[in-house]
SEPA-142743 format. One record per atom (N, C-alpha, C): residue number from 1; atom name; x, y, z. Coordinates in pm, 1 decimal. Example, Ala and Ser with C-alpha at 12.3 -4.5 7.8 and 13.67 -1.06 7.14 Angstrom:
<atom seq="1" atom="N" x="1319.0" y="-569.0" z="780.0"/>
<atom seq="1" atom="CA" x="1230.0" y="-450.0" z="780.0"/>
<atom seq="1" atom="C" x="1320.0" y="-330.0" z="780.0"/>
<atom seq="2" atom="N" x="1285.0" y="-225.0" z="708.0"/>
<atom seq="2" atom="CA" x="1367.0" y="-106.0" z="714.0"/>
<atom seq="2" atom="C" x="1290.0" y="3.0" z="787.0"/>
This chain:
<atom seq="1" atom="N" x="12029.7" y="11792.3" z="3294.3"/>
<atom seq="1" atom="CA" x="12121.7" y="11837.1" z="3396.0"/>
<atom seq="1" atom="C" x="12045.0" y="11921.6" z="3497.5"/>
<atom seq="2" atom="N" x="12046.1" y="11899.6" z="3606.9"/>
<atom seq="2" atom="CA" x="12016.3" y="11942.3" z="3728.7"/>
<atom seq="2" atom="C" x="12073.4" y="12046.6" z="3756.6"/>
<atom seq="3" atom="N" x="12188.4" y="12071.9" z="3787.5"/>
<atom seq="3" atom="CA" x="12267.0" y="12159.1" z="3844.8"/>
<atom seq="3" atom="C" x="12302.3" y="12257.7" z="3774.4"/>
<atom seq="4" atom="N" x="12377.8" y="12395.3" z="3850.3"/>
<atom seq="4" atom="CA" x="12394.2" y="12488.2" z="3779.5"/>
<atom seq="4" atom="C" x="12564.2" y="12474.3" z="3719.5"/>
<atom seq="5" atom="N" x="12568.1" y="12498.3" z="3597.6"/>
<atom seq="5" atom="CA" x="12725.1" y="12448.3" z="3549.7"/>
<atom seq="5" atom="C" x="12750.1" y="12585.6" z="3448.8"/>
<atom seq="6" atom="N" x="12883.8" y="12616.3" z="3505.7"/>
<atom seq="6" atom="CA" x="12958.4" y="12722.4" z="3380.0"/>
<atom seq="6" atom="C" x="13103.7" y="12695.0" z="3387.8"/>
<atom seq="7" atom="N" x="13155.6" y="12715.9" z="3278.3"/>
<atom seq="7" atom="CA" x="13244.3" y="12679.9" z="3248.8"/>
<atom seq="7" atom="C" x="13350.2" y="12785.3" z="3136.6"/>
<atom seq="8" atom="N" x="13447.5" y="12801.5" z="3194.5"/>
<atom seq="8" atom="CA" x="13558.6" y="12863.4" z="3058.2"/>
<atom seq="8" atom="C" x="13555.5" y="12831.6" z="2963.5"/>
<atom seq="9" atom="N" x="13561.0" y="12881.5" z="2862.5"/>
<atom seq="9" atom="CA" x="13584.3" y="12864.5" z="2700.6"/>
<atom seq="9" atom="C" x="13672.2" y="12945.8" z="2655.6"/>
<atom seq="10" atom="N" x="13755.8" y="12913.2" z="2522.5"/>
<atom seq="10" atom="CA" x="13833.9" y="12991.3" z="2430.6"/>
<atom seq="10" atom="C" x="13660.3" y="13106.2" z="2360.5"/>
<atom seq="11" atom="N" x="13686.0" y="13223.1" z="2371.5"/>
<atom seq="11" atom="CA" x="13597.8" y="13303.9" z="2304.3"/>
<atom seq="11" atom="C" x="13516.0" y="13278.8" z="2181.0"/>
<atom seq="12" atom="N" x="13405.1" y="13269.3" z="2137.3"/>
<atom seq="12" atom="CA" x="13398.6" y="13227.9" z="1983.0"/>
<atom seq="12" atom="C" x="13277.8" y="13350.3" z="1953.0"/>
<atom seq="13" atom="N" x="13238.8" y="13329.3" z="1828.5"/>
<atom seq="13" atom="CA" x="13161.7" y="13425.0" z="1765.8"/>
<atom seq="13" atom="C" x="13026.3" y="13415.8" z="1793.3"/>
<atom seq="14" atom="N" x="12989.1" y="13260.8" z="1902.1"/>
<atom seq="14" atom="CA" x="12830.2" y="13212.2" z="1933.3"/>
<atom seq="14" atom="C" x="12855.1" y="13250.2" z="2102.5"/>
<atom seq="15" atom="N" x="12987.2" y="13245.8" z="2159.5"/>
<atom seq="15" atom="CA" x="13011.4" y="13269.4" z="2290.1"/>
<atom seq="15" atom="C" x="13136.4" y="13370.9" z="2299.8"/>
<atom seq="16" atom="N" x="13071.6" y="13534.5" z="2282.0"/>
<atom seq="16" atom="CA" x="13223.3" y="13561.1" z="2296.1"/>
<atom seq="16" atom="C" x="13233.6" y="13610.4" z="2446.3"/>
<atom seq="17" atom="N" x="13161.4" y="13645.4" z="2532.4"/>
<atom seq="17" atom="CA" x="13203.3" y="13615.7" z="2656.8"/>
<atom seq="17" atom="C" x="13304.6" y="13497.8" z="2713.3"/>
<atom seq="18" atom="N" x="13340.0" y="13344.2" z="2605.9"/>
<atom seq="18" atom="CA" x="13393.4" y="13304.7" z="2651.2"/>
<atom seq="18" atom="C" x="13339.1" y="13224.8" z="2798.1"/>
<atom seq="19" atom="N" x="13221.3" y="13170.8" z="2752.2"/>
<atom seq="19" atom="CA" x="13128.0" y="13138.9" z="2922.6"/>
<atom seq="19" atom="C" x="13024.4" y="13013.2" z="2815.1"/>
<atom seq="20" atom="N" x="13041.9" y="12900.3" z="2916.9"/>
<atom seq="20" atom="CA" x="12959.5" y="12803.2" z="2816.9"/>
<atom seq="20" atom="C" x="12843.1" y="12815.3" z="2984.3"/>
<atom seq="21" atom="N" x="12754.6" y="12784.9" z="3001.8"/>
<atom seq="21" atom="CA" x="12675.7" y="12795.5" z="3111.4"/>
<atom seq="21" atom="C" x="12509.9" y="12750.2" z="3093.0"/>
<atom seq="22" atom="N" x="12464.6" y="12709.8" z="3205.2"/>
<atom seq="22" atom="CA" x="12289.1" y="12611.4" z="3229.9"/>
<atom seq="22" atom="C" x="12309.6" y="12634.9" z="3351.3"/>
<atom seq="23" atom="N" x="12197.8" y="12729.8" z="3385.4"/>
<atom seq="23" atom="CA" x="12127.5" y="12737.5" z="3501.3"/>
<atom seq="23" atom="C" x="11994.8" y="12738.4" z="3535.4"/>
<atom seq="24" atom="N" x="11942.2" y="12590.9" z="3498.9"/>
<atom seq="24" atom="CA" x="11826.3" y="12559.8" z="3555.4"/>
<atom seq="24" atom="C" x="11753.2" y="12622.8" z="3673.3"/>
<atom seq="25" atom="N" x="11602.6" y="12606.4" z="3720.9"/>
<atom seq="25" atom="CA" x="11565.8" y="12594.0" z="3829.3"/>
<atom seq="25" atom="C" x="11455.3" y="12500.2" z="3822.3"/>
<atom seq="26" atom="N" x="11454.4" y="12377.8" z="3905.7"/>
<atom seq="26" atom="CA" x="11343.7" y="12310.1" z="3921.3"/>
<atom seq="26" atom="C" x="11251.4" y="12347.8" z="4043.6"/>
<atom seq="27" atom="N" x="11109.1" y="12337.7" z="4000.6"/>
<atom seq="27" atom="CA" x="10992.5" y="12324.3" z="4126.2"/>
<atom seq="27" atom="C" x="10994.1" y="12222.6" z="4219.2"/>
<atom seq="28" atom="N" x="10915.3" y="12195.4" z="4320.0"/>
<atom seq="28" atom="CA" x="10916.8" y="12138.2" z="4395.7"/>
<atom seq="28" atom="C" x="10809.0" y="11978.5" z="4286.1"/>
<atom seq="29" atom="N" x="10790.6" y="11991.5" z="4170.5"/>
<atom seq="29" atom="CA" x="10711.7" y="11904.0" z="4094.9"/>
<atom seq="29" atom="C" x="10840.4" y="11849.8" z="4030.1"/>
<atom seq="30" atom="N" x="10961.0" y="11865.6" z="4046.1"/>
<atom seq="30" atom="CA" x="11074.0" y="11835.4" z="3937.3"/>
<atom seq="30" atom="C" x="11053.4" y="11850.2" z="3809.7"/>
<atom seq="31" atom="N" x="11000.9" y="11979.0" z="3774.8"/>
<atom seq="31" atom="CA" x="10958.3" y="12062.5" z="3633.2"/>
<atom seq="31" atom="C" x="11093.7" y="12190.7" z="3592.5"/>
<atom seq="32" atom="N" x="11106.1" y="12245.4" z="3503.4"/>
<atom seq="32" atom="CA" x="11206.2" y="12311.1" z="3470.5"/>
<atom seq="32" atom="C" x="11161.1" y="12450.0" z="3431.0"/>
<atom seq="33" atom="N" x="11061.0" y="12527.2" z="3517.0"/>
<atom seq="33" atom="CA" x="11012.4" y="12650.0" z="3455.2"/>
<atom seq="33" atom="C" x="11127.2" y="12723.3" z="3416.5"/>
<atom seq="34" atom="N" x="11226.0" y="12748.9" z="3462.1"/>
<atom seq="34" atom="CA" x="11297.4" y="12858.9" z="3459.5"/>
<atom seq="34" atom="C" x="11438.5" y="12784.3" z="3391.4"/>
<atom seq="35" atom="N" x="11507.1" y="12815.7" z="3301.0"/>
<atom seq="35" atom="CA" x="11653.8" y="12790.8" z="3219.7"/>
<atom seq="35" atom="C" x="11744.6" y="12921.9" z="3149.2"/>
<atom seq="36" atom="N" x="11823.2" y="12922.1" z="3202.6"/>
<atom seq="36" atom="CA" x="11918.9" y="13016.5" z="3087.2"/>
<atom seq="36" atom="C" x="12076.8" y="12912.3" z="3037.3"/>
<atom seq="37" atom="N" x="12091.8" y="12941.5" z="2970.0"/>
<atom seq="37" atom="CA" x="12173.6" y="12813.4" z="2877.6"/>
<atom seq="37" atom="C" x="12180.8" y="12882.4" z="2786.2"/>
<atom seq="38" atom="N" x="12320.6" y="12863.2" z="2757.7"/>
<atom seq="38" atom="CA" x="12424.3" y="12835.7" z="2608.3"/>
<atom seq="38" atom="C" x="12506.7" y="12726.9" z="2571.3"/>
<atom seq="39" atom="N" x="12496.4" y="12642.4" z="2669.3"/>
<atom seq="39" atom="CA" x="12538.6" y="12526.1" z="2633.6"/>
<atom seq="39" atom="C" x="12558.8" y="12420.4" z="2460.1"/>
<atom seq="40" atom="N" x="12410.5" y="12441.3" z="2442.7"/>
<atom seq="40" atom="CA" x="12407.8" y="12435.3" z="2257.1"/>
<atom seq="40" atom="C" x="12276.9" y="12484.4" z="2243.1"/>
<atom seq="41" atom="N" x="12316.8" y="12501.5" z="2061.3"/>
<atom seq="41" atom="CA" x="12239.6" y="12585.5" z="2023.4"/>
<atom seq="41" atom="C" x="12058.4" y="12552.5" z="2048.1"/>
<atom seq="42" atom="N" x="11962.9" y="12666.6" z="2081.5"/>
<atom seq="42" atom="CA" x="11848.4" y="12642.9" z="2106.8"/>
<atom seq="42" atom="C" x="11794.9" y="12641.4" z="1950.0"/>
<atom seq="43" atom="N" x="11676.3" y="12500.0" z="1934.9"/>
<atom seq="43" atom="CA" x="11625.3" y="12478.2" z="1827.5"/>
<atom seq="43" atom="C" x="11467.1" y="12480.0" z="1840.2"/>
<atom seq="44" atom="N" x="11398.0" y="12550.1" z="1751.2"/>
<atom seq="44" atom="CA" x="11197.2" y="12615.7" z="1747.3"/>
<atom seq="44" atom="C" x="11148.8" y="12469.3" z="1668.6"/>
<atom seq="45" atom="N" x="11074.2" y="12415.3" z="1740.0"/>
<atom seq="45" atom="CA" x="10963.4" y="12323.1" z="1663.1"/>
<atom seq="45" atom="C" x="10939.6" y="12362.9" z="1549.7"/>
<atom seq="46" atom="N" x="10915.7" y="12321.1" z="1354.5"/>
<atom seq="46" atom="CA" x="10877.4" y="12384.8" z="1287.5"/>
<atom seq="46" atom="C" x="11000.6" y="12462.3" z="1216.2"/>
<atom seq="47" atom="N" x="11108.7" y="12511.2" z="1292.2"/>
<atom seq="47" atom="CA" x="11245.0" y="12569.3" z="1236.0"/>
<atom seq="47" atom="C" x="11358.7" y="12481.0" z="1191.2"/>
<atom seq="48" atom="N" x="11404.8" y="12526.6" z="1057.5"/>
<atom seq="48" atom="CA" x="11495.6" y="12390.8" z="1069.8"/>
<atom seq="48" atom="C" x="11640.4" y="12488.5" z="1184.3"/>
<atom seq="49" atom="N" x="11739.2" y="12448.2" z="1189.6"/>
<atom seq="49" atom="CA" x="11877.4" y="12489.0" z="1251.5"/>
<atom seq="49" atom="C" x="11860.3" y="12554.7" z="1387.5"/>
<atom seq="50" atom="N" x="11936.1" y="12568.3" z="1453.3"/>
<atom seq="50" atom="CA" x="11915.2" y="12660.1" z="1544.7"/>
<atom seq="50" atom="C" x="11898.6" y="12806.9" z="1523.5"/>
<atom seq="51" atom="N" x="11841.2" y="12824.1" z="1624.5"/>
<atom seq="51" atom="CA" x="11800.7" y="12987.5" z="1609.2"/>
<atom seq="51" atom="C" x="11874.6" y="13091.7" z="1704.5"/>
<atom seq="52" atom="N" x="11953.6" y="13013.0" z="1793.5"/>
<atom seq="52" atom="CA" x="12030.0" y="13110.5" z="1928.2"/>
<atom seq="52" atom="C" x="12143.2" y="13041.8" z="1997.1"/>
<atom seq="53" atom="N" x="12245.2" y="13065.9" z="2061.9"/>
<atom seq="53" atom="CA" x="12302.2" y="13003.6" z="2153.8"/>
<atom seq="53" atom="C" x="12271.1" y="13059.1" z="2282.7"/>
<atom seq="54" atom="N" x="12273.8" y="13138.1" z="2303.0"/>
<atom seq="54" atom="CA" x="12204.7" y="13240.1" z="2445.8"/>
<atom seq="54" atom="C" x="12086.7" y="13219.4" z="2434.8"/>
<atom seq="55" atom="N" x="12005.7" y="13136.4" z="2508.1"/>
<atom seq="55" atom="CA" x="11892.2" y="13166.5" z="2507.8"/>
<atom seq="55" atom="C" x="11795.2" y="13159.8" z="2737.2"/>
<atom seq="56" atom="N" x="11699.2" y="13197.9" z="2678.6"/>
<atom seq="56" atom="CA" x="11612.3" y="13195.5" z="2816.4"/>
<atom seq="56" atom="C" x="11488.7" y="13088.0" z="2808.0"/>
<atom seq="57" atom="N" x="11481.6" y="12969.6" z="2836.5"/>
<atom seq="57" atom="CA" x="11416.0" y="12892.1" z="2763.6"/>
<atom seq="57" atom="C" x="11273.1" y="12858.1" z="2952.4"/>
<atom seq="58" atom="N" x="11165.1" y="12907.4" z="2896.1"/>
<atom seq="58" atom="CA" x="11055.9" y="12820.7" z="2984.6"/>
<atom seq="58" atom="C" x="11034.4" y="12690.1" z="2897.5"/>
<atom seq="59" atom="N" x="11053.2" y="12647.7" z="3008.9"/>
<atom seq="59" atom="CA" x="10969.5" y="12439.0" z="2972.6"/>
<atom seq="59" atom="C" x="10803.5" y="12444.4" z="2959.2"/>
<atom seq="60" atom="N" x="10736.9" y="12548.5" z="3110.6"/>
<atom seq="60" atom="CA" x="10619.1" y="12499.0" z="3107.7"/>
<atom seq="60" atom="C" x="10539.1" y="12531.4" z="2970.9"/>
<atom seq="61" atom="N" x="10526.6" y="12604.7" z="2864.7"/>
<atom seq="61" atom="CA" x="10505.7" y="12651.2" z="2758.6"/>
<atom seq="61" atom="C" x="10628.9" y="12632.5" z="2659.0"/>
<atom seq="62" atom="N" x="10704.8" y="12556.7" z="2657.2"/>
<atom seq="62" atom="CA" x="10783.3" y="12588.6" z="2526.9"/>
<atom seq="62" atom="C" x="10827.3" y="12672.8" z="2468.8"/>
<atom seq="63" atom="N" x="10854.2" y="12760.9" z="2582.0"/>
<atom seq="63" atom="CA" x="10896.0" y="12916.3" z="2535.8"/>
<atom seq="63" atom="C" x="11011.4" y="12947.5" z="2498.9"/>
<atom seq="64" atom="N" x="11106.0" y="12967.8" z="2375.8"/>
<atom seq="64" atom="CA" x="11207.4" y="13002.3" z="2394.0"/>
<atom seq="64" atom="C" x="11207.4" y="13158.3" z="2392.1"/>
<atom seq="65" atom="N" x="11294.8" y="13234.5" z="2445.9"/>
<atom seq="65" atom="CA" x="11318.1" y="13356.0" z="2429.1"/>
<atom seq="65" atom="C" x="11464.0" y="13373.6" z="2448.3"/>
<atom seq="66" atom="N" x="11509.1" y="13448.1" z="2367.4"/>
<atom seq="66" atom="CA" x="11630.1" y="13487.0" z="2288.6"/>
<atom seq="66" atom="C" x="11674.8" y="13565.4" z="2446.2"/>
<atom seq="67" atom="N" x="11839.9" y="13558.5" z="2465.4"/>
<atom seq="67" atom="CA" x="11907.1" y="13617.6" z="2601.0"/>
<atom seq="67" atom="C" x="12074.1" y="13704.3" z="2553.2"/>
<atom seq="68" atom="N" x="12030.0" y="13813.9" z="2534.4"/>
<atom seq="68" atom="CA" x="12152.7" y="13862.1" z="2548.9"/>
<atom seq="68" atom="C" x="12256.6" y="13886.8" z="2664.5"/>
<atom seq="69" atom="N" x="12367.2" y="13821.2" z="2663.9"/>
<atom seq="69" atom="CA" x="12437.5" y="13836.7" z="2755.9"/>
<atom seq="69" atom="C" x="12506.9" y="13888.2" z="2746.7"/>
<atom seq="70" atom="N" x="12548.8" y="13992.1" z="2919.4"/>
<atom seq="70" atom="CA" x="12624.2" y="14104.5" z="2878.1"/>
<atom seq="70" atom="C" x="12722.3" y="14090.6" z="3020.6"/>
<atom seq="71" atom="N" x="12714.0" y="13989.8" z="3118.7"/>
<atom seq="71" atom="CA" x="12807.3" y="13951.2" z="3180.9"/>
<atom seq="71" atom="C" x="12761.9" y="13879.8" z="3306.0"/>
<atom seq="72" atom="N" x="12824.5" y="13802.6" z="3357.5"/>
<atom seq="72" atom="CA" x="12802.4" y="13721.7" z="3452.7"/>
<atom seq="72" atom="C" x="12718.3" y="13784.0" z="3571.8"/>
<atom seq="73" atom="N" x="12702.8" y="13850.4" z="3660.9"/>
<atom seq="73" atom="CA" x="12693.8" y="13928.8" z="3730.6"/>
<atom seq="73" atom="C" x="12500.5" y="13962.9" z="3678.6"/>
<atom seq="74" atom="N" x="12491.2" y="13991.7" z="3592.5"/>
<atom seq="74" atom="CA" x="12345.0" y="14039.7" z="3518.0"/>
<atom seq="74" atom="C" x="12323.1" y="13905.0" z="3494.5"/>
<atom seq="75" atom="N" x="12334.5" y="13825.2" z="3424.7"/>
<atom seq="75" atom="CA" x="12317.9" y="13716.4" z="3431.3"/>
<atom seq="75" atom="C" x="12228.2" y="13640.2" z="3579.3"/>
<atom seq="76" atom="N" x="12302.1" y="13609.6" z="3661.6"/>
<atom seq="76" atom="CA" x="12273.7" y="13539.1" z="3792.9"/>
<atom seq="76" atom="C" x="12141.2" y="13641.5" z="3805.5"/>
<atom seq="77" atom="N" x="12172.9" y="13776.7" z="3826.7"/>
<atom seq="77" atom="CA" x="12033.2" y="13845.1" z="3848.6"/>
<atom seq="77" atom="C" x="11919.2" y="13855.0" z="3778.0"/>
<atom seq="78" atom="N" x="11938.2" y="13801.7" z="3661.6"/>
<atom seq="78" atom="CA" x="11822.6" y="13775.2" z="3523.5"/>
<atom seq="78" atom="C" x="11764.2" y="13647.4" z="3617.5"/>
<atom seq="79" atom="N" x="11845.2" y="13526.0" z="3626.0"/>
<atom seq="79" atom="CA" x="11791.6" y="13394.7" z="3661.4"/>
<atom seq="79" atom="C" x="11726.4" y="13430.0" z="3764.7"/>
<atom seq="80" atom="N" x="11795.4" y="13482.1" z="3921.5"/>
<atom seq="80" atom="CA" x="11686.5" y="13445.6" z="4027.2"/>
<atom seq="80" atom="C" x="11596.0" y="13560.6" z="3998.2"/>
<atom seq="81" atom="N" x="11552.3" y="13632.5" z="3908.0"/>
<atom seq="81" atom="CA" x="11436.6" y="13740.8" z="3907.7"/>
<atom seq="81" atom="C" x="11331.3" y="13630.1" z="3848.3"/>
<atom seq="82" atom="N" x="11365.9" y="13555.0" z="3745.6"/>
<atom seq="82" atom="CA" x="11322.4" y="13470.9" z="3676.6"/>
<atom seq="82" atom="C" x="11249.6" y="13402.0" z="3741.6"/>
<atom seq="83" atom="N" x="11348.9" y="13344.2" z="3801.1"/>
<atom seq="83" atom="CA" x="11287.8" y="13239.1" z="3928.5"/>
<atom seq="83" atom="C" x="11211.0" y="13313.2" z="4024.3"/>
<atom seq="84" atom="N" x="11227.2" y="13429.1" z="4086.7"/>
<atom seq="84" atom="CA" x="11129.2" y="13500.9" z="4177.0"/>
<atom seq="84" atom="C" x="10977.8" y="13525.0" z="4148.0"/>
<atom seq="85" atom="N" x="10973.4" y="13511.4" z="3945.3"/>
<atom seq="85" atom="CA" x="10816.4" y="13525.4" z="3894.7"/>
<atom seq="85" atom="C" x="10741.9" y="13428.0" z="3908.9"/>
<atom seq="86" atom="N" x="10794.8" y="13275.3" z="3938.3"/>
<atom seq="86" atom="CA" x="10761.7" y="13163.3" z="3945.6"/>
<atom seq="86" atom="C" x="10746.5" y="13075.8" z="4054.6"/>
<atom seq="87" atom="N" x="10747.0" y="13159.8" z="4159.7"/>
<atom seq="87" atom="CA" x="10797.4" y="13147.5" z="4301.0"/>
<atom seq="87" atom="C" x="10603.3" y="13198.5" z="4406.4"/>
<atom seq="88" atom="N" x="10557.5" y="13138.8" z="4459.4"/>
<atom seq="88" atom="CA" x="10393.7" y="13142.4" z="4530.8"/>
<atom seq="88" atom="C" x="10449.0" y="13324.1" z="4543.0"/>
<atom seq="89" atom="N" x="10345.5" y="13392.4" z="4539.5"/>
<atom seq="89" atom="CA" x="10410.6" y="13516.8" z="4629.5"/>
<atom seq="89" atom="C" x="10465.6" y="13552.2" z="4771.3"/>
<atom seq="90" atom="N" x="10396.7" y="13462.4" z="4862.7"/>
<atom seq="90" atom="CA" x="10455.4" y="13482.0" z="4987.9"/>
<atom seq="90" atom="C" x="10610.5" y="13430.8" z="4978.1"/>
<atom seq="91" atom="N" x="10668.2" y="13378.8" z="4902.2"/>
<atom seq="91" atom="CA" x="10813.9" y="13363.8" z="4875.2"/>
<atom seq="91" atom="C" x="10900.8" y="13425.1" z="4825.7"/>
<atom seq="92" atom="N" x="10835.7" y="13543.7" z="4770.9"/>
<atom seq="92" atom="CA" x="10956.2" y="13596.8" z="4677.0"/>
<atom seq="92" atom="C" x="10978.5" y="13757.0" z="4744.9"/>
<atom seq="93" atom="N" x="11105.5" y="13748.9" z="4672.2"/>
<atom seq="93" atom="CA" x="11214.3" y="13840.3" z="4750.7"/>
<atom seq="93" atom="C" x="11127.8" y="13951.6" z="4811.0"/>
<atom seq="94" atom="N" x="11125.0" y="14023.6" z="4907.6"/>
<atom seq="94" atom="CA" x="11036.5" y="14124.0" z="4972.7"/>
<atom seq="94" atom="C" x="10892.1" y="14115.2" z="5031.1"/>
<atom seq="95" atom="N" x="10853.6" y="13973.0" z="5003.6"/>
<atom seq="95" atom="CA" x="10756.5" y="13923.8" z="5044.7"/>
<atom seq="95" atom="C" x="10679.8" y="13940.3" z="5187.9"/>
């Protein structure tokens, strides 16, 4: 999925914000450095089950890193900071 998608949910104990959400960013290479997603659960090479539903996932390394979410608003500003580390420097915010 390309695009950025969130969506309402009934609350649960893996989403209790109640927020199912993927907000990619692709490069100009159509690569996926940057992801935050709860969509389903994130699974570790080597691990059996999942290990997170919130997670912050880099593609270029296989990075997962664990994302606590604490509301929409922090959220969006987690992603484009995210995206601002990955960004040439003459591009990013204050540049």
């Amino acid at each position: 999925m390309k695009e950025i998608a969130v969506k309402e949910i009934a609350a649960t104990a893996r989403r209790p914000a109640g927020l199912k959400y993927s907000l990619p960013f692709f490069d100009d290479r159509d690569r996926c450095p940057v992801r935050f997603d709860n969509r389903h659960a994130a699974r570790k090479r080597g691990r059996p089950g999942p290990i997170a539903f919130d997670h912050w996932r880099r593609f270029g390394d296989d990075q997962l890193v664990p994302y606590k979410f604490i509301d929409a608003e922090t959220l969006i500003g987690d992603f484009f900071e995210a995206i601002d580390a990955h960004l040439p420097p003459e591009l990013r915010v204050g540049a």
